[in-house]
C-alpha positions in Angstrom: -21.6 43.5 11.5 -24.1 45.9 9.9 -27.8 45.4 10.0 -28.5 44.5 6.6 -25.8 42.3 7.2 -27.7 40.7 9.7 -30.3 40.5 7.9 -29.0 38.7 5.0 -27.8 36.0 7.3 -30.6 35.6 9.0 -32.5 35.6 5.8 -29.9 32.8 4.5 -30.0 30.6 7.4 -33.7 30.3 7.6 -33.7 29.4 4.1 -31.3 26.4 4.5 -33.1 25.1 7.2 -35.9 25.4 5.4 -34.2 23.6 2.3 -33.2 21.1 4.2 -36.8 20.3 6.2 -38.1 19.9 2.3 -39.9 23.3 2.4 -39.5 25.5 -0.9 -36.3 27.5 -0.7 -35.2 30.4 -3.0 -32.2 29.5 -5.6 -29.9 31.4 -3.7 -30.6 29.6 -0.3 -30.0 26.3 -2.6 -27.1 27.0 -4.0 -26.1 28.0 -0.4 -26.6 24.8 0.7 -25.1 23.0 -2.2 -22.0 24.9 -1.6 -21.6 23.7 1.8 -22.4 20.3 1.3 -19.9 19.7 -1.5 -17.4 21.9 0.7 -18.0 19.2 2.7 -17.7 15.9 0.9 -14.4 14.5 -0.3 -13.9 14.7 -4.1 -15.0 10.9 -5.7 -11.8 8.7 -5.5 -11.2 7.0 -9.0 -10.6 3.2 -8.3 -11.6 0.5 -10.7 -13.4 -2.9 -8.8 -10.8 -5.8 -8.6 -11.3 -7.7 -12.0 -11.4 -11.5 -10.5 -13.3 -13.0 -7.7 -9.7 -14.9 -6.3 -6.9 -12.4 -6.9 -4.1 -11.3 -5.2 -4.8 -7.4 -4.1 -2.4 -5.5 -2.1 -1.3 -1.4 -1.8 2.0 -0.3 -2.8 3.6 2.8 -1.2 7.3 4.1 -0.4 9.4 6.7 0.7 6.4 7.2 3.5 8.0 7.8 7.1 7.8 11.9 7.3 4.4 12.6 9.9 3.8 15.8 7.1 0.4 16.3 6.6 0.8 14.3 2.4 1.6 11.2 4.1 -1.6 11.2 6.2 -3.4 12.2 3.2 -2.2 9.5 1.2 -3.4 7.1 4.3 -6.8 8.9 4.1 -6.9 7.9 0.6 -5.9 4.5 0.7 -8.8 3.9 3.5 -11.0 5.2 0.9 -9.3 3.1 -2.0 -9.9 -0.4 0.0 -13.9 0.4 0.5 -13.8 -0.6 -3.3 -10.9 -2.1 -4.0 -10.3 -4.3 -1.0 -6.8 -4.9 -1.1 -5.2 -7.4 1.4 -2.1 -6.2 2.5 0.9 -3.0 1.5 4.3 -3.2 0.3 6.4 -0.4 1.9 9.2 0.2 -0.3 11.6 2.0 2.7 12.1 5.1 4.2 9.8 3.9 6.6 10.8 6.4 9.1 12.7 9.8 8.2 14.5 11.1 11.2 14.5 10.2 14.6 13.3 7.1 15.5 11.6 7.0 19.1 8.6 5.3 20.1 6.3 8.6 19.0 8.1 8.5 16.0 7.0 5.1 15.0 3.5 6.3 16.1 3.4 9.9 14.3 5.4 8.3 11.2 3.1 4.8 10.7 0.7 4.2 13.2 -1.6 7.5 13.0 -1.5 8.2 9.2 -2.4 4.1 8.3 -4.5 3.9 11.7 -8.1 3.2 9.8 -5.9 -0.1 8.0 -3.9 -1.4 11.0 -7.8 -1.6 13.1 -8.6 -3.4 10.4 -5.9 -5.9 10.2 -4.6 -4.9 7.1 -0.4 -6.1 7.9 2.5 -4.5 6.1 5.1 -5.6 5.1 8.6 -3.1 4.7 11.8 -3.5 2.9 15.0 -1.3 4.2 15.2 2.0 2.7 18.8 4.3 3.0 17.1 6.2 5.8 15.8 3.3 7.6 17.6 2.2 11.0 18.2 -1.9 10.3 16.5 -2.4 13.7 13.2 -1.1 12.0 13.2 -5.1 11.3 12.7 -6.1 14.9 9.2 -3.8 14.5 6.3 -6.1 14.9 4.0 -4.0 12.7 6.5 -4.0 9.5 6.2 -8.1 9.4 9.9 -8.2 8.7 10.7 -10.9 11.5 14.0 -9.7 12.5 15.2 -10.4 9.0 16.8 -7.9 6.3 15.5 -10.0 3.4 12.8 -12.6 3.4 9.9 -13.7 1.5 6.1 -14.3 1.5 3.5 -16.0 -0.1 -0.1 -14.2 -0.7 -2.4 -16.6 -2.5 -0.4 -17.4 -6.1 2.0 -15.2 -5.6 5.6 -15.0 -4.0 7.0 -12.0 -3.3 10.9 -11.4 -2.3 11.9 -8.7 -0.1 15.4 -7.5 -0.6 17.8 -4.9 1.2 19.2 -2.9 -1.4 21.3 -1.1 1.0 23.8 -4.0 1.3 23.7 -6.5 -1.5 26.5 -8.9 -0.5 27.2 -12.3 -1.1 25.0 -14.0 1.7 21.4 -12.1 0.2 22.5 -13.2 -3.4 22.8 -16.7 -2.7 19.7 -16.8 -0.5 17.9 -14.6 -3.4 19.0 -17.8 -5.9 18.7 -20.4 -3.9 15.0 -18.9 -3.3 13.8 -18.2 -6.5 15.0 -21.5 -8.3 12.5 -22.9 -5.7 9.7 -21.0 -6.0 7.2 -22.4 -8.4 4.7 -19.7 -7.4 2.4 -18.2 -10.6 3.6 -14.7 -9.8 6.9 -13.6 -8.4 7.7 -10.1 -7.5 10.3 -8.5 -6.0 10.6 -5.2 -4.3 13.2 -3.5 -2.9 14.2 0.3 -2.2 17.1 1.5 -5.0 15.5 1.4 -8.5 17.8 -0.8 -10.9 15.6 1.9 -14.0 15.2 5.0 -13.5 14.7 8.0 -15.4 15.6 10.7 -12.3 17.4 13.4 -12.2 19.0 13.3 -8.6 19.8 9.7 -8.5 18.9 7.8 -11.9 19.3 4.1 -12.0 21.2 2.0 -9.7 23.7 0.3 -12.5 25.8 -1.3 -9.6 22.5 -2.9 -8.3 21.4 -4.4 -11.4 24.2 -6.0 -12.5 24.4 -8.4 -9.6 20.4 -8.5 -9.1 18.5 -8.0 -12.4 20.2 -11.9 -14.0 19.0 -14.0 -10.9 15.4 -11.9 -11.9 15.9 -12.8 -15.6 17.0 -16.6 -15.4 14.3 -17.3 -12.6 11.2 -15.2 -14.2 10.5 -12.4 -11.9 7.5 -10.8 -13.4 7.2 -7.3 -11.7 9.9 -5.4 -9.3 8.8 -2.5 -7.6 11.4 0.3 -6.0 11.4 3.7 -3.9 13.7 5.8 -3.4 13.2 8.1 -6.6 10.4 10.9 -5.2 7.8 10.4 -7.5 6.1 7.4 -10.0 7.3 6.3 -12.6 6.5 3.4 -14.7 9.6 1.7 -16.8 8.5 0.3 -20.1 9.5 -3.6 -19.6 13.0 -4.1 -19.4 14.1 -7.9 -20.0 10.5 -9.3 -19.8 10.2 -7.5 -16.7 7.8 -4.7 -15.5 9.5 -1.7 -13.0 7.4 0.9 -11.2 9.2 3.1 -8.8 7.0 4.5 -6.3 9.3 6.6 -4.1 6.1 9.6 -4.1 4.0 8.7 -0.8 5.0 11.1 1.2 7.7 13.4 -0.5 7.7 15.0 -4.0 10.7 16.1 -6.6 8.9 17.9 -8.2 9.7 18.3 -12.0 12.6 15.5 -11.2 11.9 13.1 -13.8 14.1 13.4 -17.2 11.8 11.2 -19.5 14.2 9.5 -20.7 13.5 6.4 -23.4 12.9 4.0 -20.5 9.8 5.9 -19.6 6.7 5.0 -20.1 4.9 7.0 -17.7 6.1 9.7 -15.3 4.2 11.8 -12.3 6.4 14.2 -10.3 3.7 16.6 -9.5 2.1 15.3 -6.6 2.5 12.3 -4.0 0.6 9.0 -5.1 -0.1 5.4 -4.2 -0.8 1.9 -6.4 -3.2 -0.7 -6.1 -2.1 -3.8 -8.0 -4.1 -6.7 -8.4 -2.6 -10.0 -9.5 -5.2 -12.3 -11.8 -4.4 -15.9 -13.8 -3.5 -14.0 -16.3 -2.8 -10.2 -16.0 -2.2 -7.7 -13.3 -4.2 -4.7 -12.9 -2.6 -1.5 -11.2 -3.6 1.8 -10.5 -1.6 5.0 -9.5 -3.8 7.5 -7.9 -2.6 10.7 -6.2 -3.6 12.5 -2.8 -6.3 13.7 -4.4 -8.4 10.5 -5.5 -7.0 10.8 -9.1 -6.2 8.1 -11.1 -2.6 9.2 -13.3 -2.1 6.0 -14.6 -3.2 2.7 -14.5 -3.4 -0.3 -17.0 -3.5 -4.3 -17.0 -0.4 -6.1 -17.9 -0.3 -9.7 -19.2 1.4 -12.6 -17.4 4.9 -13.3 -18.8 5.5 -17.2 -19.1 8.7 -18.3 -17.1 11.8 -19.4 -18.7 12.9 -22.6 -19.1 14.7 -24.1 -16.2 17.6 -25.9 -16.4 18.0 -29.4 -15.1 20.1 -28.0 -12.0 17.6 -25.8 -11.3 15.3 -28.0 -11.7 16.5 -30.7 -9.2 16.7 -27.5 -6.2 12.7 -27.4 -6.5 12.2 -31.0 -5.8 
């Protein structure tokens, strides 16, 4: 380095100290150590407060299990999103683990890039994605309990975990015989194959929704989330019922989505995450990308439940 070279950074570095201290400093000393600082800082993250004191909050995320530096971004993120939205629990939508499938893997894959969450208690809970070894359900920290499909309740709400990869008759009559019981203010279903979708490498999963989307309809599932697709996309409401795909938390197709007429919004430009928030009334959800950008969000009003029949009726009591 030259002398006046030196100089200058000499010059420079007594002048940020100095800014710092509280002495005077010169405008270019200050804008040196403005420069640094915001180098520094993360960019804000744009999450909305919950919206009611007793809600149901939770994180939604999918197509996750790749160890690449997005996915430990996107945990990064959703640290940051629970300091002010303090969700209570994630949805993992499958493809929980790409690849191999070793002990490290489970740690490089979930464990590292959700670390901040799992210390503090915040449980998952996974469905089965294509990539996804069944035995992932025997993995304590995925809360599936040795099961392929099962349900939960978190506050008002029930939520129904199904395996896409095999829909046979056994997980259809437990699906019906579970719904007609649940009398639960909020039921949402999530699974990995999207019954709507407007993508261009695998589209909608017709096969799926014929034998799925009728038990939803005649039992009044209000919101079904899927994976699988590489991106969001939120599916203007099909049957009285809201679809997202978030298949983006972790890998991106970029420029994959069609825009077809069953979309209502579409982001296939960089990996994101949703917050969803479940009031009396209305749920409130927000998509918001590696970055701490919010790409869509909205609140969406409580459907009421259809009527039941009398035989369905008498499987509740």
């Amino acid at each position: 380095m030259r002398a006046s070279h030196l100089l200058v950074a000499s010059i420079l570095s007594i002048g940020a100290l100095a800014y710092v201290a509280g002495s005077p400093a010169s405008p270019i000393t200050a804008r040196a150590a403005a420069m640094q600082q915001s180098a520094a800082a993360p960019a804000p993250i744009q999450v909305a407060p919950p919206r009611e004191k007793d809600s149901v909050r939770f994180a939604i995320i999918g197509d996750t299990g790749t160890g690449t530096s997005s996915q430990y971004q996107v945990g990064e993120q959703l640290t940051r999103a629970r300091q002010m939205f303090p969700f209570e629990f994630v949805i993992m939508l499958g493809d929980n683990i790409y690849g191999s499938e070793r002990p490290q893997d489970f740690v490089n894959k979930f464990e590292k890039p959700y670390k901040a969450l799992l210390d503090a208690k915040v449980p998952f809970y996974a469905a089965l994605g294509n990539h996804d070894d069944p035995t992932q359900r025997y993995y304590k920290p995925f809360n599936m309990n040795g099961e392929r499909f099962y349900t939960f309740t978190k506050g008002s709400a029930r939520f129904f975990v199904l395996d896409s990869n095999y829909m046979d008759q056994g997980q259809l009559k437990w699906l019906e015989e579970e719904l007609s019981r649940a009398t639960d203010r909020w039921k949402i279903a999530y699974f990995h194959h999207p019954l709507y979708s407007s993508g261009e490498k695998h589209g909608s999963e017709i096969d799926l929704r014929t034998q799925v989307e009728p038990l939803f309809m005649k039992y009044g599932v209000d919101v079904v989330f899927a994976g699988h697709e590489h991106f969001y996309e939120r599916i203007k409401p099909q049957n009285g019922i809201y679809y997202f795909i978030e298949g983006g938390s972790a890998k991106l197709a970029k420029g994959d989505i069609r825009r077809t007429a069953l979309t209502a919004v579409g982001v296939d430009t960089d990996v994101t995450f949703m917050l969803a928030e479940l009031g009396k009334t209305n749920m409130q959800f927000q998509v918001l990308s590696r970055a701490g950008k919010r790409v869509d969000g909205g609140i969406l009003p409580l459907t009421p439940d259809p009527p039941r029949s009398a035989d369905a009726s008498s499987r509740t009591q």
